[in-house]
DRENNU-782743 format. One line per 3 residues: number of its first residue (from 1); their letters; for each residue x, y, z of C-alpha. Coordinates in nm, 4 decimals, m for minus. Layout:
! DRENNU-782743
NUM	A	X,Y,Z ~ ...
This chain:
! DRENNU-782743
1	XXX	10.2383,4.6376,8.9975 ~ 10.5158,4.5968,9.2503 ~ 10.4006,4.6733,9.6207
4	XXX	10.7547,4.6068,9.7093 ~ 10.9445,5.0068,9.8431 ~ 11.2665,4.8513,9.6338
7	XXX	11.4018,4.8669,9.3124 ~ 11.6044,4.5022,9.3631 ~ 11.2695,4.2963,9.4710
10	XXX	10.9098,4.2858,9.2956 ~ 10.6262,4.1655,9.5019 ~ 10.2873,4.1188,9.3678
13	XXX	9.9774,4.2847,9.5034 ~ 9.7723,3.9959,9.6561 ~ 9.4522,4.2084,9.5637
16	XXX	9.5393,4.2573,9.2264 ~ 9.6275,3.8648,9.1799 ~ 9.2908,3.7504,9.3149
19	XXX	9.1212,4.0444,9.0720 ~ 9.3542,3.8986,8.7382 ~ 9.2598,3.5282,8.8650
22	XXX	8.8464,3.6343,8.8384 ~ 8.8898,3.7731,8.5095 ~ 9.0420,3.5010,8.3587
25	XXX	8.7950,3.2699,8.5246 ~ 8.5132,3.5102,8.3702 ~ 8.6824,3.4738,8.0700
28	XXX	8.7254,3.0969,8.0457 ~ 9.1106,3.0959,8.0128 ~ 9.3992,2.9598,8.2436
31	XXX	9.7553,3.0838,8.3480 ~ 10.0143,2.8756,8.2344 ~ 10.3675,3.0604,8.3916
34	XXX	10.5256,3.3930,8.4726 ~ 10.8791,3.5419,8.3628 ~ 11.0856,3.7973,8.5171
37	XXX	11.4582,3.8702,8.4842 ~ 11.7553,3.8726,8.6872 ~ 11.9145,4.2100,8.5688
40	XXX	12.2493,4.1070,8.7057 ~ 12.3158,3.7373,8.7640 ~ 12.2162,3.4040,8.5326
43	XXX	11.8617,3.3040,8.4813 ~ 11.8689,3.0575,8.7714 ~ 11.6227,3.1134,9.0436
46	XXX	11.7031,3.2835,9.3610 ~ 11.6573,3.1555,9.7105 ~ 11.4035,3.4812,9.7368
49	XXX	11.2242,3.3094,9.4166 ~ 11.2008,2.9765,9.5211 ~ 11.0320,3.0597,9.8653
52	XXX	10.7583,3.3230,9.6589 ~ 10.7376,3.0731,9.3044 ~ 10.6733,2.7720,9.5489
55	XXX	10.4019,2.9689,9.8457 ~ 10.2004,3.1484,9.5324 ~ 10.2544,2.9810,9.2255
58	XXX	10.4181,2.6063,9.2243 ~ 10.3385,2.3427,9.0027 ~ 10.2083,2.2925,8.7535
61	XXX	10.3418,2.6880,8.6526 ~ 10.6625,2.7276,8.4987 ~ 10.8553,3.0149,8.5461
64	XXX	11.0876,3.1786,8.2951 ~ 11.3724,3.3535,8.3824 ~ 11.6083,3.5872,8.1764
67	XXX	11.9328,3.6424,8.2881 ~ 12.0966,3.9512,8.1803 ~ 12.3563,3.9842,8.3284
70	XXX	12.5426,3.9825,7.9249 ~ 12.2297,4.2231,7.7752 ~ 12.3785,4.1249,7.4200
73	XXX	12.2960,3.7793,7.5167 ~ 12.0291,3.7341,7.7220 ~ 11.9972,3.4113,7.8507
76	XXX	11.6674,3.2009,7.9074 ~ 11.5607,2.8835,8.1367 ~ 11.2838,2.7961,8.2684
79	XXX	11.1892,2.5954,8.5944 ~ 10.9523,2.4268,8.7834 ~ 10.9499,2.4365,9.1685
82	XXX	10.8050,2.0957,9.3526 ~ 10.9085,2.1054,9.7211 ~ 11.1333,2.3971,9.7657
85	XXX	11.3731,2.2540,9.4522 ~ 11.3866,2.3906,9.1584 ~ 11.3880,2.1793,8.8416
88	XXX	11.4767,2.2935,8.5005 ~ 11.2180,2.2363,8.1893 ~ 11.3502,2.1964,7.8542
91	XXX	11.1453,2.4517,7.5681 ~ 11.1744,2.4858,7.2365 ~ 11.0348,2.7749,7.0708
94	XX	10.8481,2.7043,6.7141 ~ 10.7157,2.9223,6.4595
């Protein structure tokens, strides 16, 4: 849910976090990343993202970000952020 009062940020609810973190701790399994997309630029993370991936979820999370900025062609990358940088991860998805 976004607690953000905008349509161009998303903010997670702390409360809700901490209540998805129990659960999965309850339920014996682990977070591994997070997506979201950039609806108009490339999937390269923001200054905005860097400061919120790196305070609430740095390593060893990977984000994923889809840039849509061409909707026919979405584009994917994902990212790592260690110390304020963000570093790109290869993937390759398998079958």
């Amino acid at each position: 849910r976004n607690v953000e009062a905008s349509p161009y940020r998303f903010s997670v609810d702390p409360l809700e976090t901490r209540r998805i973190e129990e659960a999965m701790d309850a339920a014996g399994t682990e977070l591994a990343g997070f997506y979201h997309s950039h609806t108009g630029s490339p999937a390269i993370p923001s200054p905005t993202d860097i400061r919120q991936m790196g305070t609430f979820f740095g390593p060893p999370y990977v984000h994923f970000v889809i840039g849509l900025a061409d909707p026919e062609n979405p584009e994917v990358r994902v990212w790592y952020i260690e110390g304020g940088d963000r570093v790109e991860h290869e993937y390759e998805i398998t079958s």
